[in-house]
N, C-alpha and C positions, 0 to 999 in steps of 0.2 A: 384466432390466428396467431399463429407465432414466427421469430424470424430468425437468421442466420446472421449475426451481425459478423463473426469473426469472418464471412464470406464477401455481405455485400455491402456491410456499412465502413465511412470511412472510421478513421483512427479519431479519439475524440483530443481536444486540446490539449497540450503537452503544459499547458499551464491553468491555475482555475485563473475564471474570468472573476472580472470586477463584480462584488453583490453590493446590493443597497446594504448601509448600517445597519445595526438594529437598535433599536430604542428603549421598548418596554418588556418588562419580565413573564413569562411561565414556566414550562417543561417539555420532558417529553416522551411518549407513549404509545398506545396501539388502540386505541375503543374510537367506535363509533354507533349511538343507539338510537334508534328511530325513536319518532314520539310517543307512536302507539306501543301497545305489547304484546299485538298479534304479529307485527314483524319486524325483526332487531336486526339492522345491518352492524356487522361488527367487521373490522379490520383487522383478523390475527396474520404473524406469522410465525415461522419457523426455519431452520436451514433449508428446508426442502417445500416451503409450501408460503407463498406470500399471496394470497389470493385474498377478497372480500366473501363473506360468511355470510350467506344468509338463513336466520334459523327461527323459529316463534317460541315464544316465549316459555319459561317452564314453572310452574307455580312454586313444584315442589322439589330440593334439592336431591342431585343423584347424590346413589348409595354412598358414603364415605368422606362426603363433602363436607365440612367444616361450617358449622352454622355461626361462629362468628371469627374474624380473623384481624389482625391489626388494628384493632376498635369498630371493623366495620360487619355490621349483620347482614349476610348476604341474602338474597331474596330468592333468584333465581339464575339459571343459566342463558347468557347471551349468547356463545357461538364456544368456537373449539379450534384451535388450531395448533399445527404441529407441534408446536412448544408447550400449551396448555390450557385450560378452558377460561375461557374470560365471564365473570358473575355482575348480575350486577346488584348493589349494595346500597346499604346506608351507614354511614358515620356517624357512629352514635355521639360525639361528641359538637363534629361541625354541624349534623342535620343537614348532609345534602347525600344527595344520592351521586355515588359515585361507581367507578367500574374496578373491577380486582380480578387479577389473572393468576391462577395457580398454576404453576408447576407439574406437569406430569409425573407421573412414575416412569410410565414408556419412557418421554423423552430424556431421562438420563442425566440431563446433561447441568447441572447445578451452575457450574464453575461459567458457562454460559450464559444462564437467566441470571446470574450477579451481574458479568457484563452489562448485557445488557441496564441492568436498574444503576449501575457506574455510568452507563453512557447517560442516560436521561438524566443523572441527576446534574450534570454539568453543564448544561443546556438552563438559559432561562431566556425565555423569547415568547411576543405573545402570539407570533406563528410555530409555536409546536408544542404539540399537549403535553398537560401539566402531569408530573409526576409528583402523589402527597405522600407517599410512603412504601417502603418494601421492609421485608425482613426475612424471619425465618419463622415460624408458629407452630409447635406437635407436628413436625416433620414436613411440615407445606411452604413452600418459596411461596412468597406473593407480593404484586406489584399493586399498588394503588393509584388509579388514577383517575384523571376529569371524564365526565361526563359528555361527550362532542354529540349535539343530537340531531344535526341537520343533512345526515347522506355527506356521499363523496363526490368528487367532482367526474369521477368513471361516470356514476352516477346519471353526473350531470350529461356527459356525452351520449353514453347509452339513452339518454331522453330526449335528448335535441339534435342529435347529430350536431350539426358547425357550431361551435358558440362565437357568439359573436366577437367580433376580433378586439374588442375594449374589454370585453369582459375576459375575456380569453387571457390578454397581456395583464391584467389587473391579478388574477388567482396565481397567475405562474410568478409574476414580480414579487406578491407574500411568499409563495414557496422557496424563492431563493431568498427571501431575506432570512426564512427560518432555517432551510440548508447551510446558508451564510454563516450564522448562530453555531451551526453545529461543526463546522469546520473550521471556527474559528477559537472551538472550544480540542478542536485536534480531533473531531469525528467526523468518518465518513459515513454514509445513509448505507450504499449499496443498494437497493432498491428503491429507486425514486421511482413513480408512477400517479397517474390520476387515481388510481384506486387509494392510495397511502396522502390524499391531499383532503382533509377532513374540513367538511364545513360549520360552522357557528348557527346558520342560519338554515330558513330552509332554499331546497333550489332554486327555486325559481326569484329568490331573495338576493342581500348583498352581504352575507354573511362573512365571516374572517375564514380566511383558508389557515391551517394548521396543520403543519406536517406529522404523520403519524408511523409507526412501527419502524422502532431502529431496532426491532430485534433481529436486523443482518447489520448492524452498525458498525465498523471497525475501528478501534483510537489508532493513528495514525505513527504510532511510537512500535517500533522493535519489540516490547516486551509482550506488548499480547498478539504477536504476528501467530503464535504456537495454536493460538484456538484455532485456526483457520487452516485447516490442511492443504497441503501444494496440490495445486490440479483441483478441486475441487471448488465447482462452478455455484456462488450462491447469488440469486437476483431475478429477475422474472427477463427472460430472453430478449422480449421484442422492445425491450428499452434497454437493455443492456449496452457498453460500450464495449467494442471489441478485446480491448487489454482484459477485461474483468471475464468475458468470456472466455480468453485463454486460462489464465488462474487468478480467483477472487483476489489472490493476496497482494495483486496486483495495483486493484481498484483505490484510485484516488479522489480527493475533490475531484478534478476533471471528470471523471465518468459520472459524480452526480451530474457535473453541468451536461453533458451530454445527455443525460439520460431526461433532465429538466428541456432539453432542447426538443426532444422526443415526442415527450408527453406535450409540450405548446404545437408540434406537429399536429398532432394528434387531437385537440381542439378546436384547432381553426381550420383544419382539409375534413375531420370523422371520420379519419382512417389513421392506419400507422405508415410509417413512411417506408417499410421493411415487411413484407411480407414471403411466408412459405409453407410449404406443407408440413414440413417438423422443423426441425433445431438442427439435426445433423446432416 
């Protein structure tokens, strides 16, 4: 289901709200990989597509894929999303398995997926996934990043419907401290949601929530307003706050916090608090 916020949701905060500090250090990213390797939840996005992935595993690399990149030997394919297919890897030098997101051809868009790997890297929080390296390799963009193997808190709702109102207040309170992080570092998310709140643990656990995909992220400075064309709506609807619905370039901290208000709706009732038959 999706909704009409520019219809029937109010206006979100004219100011961002107070977040907890932040303390200790990581990054930030887009993976999420189950335990097993029959089935990989992955969290990609793109301008046009911020959904959770789910896909099984692939032994063998598709055609033209780069068998090793940034120091890391990739293994197989995790998922695919708008922006580029996400592998997952070993580091040959750390020894751990990590996740690496290439670039498409399709999506064109270079001067983008640098953004994005600009935004992650100014982020250090240990709610939001770690970014260990990006570059440029025989013509391939790619992001390096942590490993998160414990599902999403979507996830989690889709399993239990209500979460209990402690646990509930406890995942959204990591989430703004790691949003907190990122607006403090002059980035906005743009698509906050349960699907993009990655967990440490497993669900039914008390694992660290970690905020994931800022690749709709925007720095909050004049000079990269240009990647973001006028009128052009990027974010997933039924969290969205009504400014950002009219035009992304819009979207400030406050529409995360809105949208972080949304998603704690959406925990403790197992519904959204906005529903309709499309968007328009």
């Amino acid at each position: 289901m999706t909704s009409d916020p520019s219809r029937t949701a109010p206006a979100s905060p004219t100011g961002s709200a107070a977040v907890p500090p932040a303390s200790e250090p990581a990054t930030a990213a887009t993976l999420v990989a189950g335990p097993s390797t029959a089935a990989t939840q992955v969290a990609t996005s793109g301008p046009a597509e911020a959904a959770t992935v789910v896909t099984h595993g692939i032994d063998a690399l598709p055609p033209g894929a780069p068998k090793e990149i940034g120091g890391v030997r990739l293994r197989r394919v995790l998922g695919k999303g708008a922006m580029g297919e996400v592998y997952l890897g070993r580091h040959a030098t750390m020894d751990v398995d990590v996740a690496v997101k290439l670039m498409t051809t399709a999506a064109g868009d270079g001067e983008r997926f640098l953004q994005e790997v600009r935004t992650a890297a100014k982020i250090s929080h240990p709610n939001v996934v770690q970014v260990l390296n990006a570059g440029t390799q025989d013509g391939h963009l790619f992001l390096v990043m942590e490993l998160v193997t414990g599902g999403d808190v979507a996830q989690l709702v889709r399993r239990d419907g209500r979460v209990p109102w402690r646990r509930a207040v406890d995942l959204m309170t990591q989430a703004a401290e790691g949003l907190g992080a990122a607006h403090r570092a002059g980035i906005v998310h743009r698509d906050v949601k349960p699907a993009n709140f990655l967990l440490t643990g497993p669900l039914a656990g008390e694992g660290r929530l970690k905020v994931a995909d800022l690749g709709l992220a925007k720095h909050q400075h004049a000079t990269d307003v240009e990647l973001t064309q006028a009128g052009v709506v990027m974010g997933t609807p039924a969290y969205m706050a009504p400014e950002q619905a009219v035009d992304s370039r819009r979207a400030g901290p406050p529409a995360d916090i809105y949208a972080l208000g949304v998603s704690l709706f959406h925990l403790l009732s197992g519904r959204l608090p906005y529903e309709a038959p499309s968007t328009t």
